[in-house]
N, C-alpha and C positions, 0 to 999 in steps of 0.2 A: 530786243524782241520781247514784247507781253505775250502771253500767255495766257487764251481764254479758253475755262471749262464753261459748256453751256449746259443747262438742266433743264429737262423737260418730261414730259406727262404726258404729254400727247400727241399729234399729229407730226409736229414739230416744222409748220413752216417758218413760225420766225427765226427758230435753228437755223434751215436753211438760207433763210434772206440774212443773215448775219453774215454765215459762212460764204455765200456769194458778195456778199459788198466787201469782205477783206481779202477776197483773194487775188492775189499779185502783193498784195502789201506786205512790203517788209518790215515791218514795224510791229505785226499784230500773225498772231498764232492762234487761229482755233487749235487745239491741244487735242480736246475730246468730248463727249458729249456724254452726261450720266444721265440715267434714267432708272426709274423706280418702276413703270410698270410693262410687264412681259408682251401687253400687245399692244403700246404703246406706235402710231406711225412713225415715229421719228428713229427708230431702229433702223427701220427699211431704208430712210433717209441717208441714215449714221454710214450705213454699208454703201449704198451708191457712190456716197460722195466721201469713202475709205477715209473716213475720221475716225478714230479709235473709240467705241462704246464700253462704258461699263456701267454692267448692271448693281442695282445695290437694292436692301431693302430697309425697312425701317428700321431694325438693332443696327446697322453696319452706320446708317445715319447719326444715329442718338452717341452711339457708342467712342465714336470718334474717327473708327476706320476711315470714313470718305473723306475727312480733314487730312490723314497718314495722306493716302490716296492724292489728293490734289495737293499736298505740298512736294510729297516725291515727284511730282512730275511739274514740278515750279510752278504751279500756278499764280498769276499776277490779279486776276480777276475771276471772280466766277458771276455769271450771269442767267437769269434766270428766265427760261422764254414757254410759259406754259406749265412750270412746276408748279405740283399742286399744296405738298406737304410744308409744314409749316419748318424753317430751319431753326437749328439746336444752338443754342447756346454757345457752346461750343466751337462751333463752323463760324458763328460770327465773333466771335472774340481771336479767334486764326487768321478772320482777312474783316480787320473791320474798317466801313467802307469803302468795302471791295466786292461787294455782293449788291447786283443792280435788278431788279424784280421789274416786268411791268404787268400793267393791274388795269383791265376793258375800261375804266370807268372815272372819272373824274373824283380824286379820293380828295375828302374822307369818305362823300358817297359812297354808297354800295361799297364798302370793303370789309373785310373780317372773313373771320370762318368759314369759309360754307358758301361765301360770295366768290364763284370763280363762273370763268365760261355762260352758257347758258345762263345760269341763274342770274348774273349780274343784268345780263340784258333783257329778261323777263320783267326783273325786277324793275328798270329805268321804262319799260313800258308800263306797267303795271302802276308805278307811280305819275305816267302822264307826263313825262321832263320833256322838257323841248330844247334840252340840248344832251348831250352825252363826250363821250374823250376818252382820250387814256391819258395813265399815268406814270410813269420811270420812276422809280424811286428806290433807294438805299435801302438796304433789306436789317431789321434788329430782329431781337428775337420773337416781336409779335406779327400776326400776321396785318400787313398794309399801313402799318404804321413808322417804318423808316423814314425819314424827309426827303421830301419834294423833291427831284432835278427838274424834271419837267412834264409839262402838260399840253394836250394839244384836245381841239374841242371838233363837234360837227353835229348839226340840227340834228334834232328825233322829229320828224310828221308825223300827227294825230296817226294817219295811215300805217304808221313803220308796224315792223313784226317786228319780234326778237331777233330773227334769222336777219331782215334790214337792216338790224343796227349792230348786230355782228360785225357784216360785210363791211359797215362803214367805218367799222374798228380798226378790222383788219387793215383794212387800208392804210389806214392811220399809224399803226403799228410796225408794219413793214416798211413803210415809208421811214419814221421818224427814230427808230429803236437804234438802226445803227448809226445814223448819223449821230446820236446822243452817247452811245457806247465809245464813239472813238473822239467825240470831244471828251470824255471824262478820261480815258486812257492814253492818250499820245499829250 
């Protein structure tokens, strides 16, 4: 049995489309679901769908606690579905190559700092692309800069909004996230 923690930041439906594509599988454990921020949707998710939530904050990340945390409770992978903070050192030297991020955008495009959510898909209008994707990838200690597993693409139209090429993310993302998490885990 693996054992996945999922992290997340916000609304948390790729949480949930994760947690829905492994359940009956005996092979594969959502564990629990950590989260940094208090109003955060994926709380409300965590408790629907009675998977075990812990909250943490920035010292308890840096410090090492959430590493203590996910190894007492075996963790095999941790996965990254809308977390925003960048991970320590630390956390990746505990499970290295075991921490899977994914990122709205066709990296090394729009990635880095400050590039998450909205911003990334303003941005890819803003520059005019006429195509857009996501990206899975291995998580080190910089932000968006782990290597590649995969990538998957879909047009931008002169006409798109940010909000368009969200939607078309998303798609993309729920779609592809866990079938990529359970070929790299099984």
């Amino acid at each position: 049995m693996k054992n996945i923690a999922i992290f997340a930041s916000g609304s948390g439906s790729n949480a949930e489309r994760i947690y829905d594509y492994f359940q009956g599988d005996s092979e594969v454990n959502i564990s629990m679901i950590l989260c940094n921020n208090p109003e955060a949707g994926v709380i409300a998710r965590a408790e629907r769908l009675n998977i075990p939530l812990v909250m943490f904050d920035r010292a308890a990340l840096k410090s090492g606690e959430v590493v203590r945390i996910l190894q007492e409770n075996d963790t095999d992978w941790v996965i990254l579905a809308g977390f925003l903070w960048l991970i320590p050192k630390n956390m990746v030297e505990a499970f290295p190559n075991k921490i899977v991020n994914i990122h709205p955008a066709l990296l090394p495009k729009f990635g880095g700092k400050g590039m998450y959510g909205h911003f990334v898909h303003e941005a890819v209008v803003a520059n005019k692309e006429t195509e857009s994707g996501i990206t899975i990838h291995f998580v080190n200690e910089h932000y968006d800069e782990g290597n590649i597993i995969f990538q998957a693409s879909y047009p931008v139209l002169p006409t798109d909004s940010p909000e368009d090429v969200a939607k078309k993310g998303q798609v993309l993302e729920h779609e592809y996230f866990p079938k990529v998490i359970e070929e790299l885990i099984k």
